[in-house]
Structures are given as C-alpha cells and as structure tokens.
MDAnalysis code that builds the backbone (N, CA, C; Angstrom):
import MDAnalysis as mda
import numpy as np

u = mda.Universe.empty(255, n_residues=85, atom_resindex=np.repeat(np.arange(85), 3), trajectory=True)
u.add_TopologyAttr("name", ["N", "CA", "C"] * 85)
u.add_TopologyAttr("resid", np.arange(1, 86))
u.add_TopologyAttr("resname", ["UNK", "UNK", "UNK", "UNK", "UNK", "UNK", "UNK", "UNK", "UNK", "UNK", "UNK", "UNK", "UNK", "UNK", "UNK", "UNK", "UNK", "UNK", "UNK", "UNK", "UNK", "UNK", "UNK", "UNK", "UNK", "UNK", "UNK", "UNK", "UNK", "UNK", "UNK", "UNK", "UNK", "UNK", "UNK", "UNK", "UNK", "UNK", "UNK", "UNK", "UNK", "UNK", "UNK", "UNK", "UNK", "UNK", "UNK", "UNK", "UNK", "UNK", "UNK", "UNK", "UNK", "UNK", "UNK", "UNK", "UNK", "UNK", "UNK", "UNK", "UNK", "UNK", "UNK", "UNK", "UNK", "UNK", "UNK", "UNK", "UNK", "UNK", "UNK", "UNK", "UNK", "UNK", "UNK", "UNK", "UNK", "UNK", "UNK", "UNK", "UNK", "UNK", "UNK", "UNK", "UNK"])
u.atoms.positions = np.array([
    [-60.118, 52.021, 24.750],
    [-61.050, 51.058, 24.175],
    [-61.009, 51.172, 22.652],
    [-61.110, 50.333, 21.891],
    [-60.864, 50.114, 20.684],
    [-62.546, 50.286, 19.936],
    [-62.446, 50.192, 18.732],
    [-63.570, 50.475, 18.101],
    [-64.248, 49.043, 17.058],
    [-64.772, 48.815, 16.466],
    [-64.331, 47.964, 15.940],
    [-65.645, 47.875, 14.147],
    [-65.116, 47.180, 13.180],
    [-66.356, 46.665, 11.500],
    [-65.573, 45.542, 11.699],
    [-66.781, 45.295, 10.642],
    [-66.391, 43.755, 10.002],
    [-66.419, 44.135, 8.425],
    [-65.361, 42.833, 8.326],
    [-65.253, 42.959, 6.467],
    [-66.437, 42.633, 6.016],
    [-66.091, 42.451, 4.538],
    [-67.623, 42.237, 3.936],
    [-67.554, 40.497, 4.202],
    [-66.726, 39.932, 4.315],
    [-66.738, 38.861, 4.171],
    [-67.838, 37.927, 5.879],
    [-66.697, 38.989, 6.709],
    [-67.780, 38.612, 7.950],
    [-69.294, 39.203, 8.048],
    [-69.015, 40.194, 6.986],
    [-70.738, 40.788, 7.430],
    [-71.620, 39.773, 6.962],
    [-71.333, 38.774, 5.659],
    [-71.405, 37.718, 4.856],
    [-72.251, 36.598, 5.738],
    [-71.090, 36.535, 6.667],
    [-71.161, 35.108, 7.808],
    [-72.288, 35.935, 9.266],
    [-72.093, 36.847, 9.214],
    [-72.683, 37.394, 10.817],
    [-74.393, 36.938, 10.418],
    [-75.035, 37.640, 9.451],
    [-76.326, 37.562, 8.597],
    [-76.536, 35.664, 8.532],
    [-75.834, 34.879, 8.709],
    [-76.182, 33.808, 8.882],
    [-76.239, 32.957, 10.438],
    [-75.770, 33.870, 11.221],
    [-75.717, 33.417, 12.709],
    [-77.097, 33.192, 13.384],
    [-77.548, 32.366, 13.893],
    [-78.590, 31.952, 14.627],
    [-78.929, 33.280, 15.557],
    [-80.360, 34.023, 15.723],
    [-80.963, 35.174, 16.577],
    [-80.342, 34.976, 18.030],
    [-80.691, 33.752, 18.431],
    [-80.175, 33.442, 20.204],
    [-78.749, 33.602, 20.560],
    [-78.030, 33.536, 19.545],
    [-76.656, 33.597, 19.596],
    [-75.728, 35.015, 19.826],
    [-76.801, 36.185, 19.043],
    [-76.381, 37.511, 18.880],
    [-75.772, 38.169, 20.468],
    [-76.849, 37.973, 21.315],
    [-75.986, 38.723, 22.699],
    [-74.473, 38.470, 22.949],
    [-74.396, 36.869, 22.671],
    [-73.114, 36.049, 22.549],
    [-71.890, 36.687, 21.983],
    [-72.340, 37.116, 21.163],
    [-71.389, 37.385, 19.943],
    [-71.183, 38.991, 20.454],
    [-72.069, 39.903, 20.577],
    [-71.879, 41.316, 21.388],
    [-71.166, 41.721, 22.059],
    [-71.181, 40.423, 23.625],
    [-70.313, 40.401, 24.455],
    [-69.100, 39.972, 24.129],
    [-68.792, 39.129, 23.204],
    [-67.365, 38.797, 22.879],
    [-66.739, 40.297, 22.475],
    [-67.280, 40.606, 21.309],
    [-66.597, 41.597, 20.673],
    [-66.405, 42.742, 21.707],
    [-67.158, 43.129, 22.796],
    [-67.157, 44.227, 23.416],
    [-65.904, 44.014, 24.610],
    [-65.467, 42.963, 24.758],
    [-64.663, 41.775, 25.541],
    [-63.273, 42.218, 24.816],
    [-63.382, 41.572, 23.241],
    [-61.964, 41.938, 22.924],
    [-61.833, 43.231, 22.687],
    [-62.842, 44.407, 22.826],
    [-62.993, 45.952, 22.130],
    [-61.525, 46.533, 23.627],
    [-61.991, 45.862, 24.758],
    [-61.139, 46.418, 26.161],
    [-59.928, 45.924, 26.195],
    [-59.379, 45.288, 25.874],
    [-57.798, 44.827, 25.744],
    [-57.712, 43.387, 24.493],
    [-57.752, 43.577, 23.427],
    [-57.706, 42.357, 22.172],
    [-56.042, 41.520, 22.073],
    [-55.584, 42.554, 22.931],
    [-54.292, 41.460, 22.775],
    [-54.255, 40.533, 23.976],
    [-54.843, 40.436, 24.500],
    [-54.827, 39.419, 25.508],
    [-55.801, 38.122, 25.049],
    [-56.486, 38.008, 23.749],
    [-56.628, 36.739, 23.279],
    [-56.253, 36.052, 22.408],
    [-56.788, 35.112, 22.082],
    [-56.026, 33.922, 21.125],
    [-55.166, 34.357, 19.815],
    [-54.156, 33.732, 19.973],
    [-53.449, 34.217, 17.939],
    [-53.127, 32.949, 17.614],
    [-53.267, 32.933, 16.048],
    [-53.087, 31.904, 15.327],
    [-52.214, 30.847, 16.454],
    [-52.073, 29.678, 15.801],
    [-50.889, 28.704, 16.603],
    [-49.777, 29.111, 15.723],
    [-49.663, 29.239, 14.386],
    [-48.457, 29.845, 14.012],
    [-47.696, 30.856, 13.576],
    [-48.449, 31.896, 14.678],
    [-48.084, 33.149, 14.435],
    [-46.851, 33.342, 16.266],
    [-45.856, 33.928, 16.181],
    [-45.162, 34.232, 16.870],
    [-45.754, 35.179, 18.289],
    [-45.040, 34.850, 19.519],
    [-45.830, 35.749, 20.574],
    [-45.589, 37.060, 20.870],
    [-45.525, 37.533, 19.857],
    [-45.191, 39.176, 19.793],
    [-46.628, 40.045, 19.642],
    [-46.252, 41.299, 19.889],
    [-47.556, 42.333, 19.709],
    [-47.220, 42.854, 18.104],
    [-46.749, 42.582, 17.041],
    [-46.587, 42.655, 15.776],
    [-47.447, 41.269, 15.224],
    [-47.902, 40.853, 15.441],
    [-48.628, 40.244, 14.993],
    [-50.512, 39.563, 15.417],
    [-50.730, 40.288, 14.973],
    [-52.257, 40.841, 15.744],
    [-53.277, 40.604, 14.841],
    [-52.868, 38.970, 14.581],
    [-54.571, 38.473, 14.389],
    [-55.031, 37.454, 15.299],
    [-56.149, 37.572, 15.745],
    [-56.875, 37.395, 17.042],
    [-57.852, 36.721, 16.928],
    [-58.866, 35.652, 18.501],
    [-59.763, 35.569, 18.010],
    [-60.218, 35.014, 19.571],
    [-61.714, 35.064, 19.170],
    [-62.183, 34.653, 20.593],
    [-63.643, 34.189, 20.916],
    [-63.607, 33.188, 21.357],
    [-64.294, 31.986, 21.213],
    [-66.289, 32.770, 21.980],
    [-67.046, 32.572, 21.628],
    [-68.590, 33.076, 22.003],
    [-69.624, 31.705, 21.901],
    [-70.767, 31.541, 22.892],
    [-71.952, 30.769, 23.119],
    [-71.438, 29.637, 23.142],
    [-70.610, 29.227, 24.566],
    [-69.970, 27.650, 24.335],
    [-69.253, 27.380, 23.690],
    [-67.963, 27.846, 23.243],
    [-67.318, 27.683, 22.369],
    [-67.818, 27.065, 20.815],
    [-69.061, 27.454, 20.622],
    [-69.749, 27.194, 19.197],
    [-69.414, 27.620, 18.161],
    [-69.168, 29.287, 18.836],
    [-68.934, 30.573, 17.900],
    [-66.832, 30.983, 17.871],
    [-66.572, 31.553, 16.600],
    [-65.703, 32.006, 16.919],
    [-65.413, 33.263, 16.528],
    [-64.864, 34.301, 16.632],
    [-65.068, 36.170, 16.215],
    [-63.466, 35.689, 15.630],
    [-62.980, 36.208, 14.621],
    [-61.534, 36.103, 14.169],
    [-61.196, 37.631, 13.891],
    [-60.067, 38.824, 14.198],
    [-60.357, 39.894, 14.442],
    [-58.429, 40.432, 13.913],
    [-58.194, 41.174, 13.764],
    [-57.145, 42.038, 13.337],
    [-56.949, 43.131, 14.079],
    [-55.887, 43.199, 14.665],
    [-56.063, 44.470, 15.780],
    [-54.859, 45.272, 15.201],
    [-55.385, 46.854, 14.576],
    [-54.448, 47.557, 13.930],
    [-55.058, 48.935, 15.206],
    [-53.744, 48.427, 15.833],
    [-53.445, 49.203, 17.107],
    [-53.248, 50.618, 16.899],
    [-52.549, 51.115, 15.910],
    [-52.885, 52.370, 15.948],
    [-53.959, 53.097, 15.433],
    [-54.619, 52.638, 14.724],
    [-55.877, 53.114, 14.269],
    [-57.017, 52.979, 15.776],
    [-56.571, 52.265, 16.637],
    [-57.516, 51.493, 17.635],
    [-58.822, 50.797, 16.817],
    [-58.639, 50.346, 16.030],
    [-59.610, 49.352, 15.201],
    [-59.836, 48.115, 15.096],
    [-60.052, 47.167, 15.581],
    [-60.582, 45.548, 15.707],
    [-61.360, 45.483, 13.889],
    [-60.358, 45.127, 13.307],
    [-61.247, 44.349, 11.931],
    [-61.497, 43.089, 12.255],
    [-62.908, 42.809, 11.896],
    [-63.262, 41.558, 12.461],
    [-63.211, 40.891, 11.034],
    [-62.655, 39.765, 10.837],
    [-62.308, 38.956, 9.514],
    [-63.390, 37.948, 9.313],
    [-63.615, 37.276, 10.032],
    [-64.291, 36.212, 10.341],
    [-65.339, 35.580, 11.273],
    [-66.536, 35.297, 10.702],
    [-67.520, 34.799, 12.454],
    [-67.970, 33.174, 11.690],
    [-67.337, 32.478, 12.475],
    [-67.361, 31.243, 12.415],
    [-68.837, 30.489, 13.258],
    [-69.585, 29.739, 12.615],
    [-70.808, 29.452, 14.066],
    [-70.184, 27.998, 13.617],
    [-70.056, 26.794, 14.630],
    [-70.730, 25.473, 14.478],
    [-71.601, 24.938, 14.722],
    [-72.200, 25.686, 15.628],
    [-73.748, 25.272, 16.172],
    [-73.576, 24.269, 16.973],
])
C-alpha cells in the first residue's frame, strides 16, 4: 500500500472543496493508495509503468484527484484536486 501528500498547490485547491464532498475524496485516494497504476493517465502519455501520472475521478465524476506515483518511494503525490461541482 502506498502512502500518500499533496503539493502545496493541491493543498491550495483541497481547502476549497465543498464539506459533503470530503468522504468522496478519502475514498478515492485510499482507492488509488491500493494499486494507483491501475487508473487513469494522461491521454498523451504512453501505456507504460514509466510514466505515472494518474488520476481518478470522486462524487459523480464532479471531482478529480490528479496524483504522481513515484513507485519506489511508495508515494502518491497528489498534484491536483479539481471540483466542478
């Protein structure tokens, strides 16, 4: 199982996420914490395990977690939390 922070940039965006949304967002991350390469990568990033930026969709596809998986560290940097509401 992987571990996982967020940059400052997502800590930025998380502090603006709607209260009802938070479990949402928990379970995602705890989701990609158990195997992160098994979700989304860019569309133009190649389908290799060398390239491990990630992301995965939370509360209806409203939310999105955008994440960096530096596999040997076992660390999920989370880059980005996208809400559309």
């Amino acid at each position: 199982m992987y571990r996982y922070e967020f940059s400052e940039h997502a800590q930025a965006q998380l502090i603006k996420l709607p209260y009802e949304v938070l479990d949402d967002l928990v379970d995602a991350i705890m989701q990609a914490c158990i195997d992160p390469w098994n979700f989304q990568r860019r569309d133009d990033e190649p389908l290799d395990r060398h390239h491990a930026h990630r992301s995965v969709k939370f509360s209806d596809d409203r939310g999105t977690l955008w994440f960096l998986v530096r596999d040997g560290e076992g660390l999920l940097w989370v880059t980005a939390v996208e809400w559309l509401g």
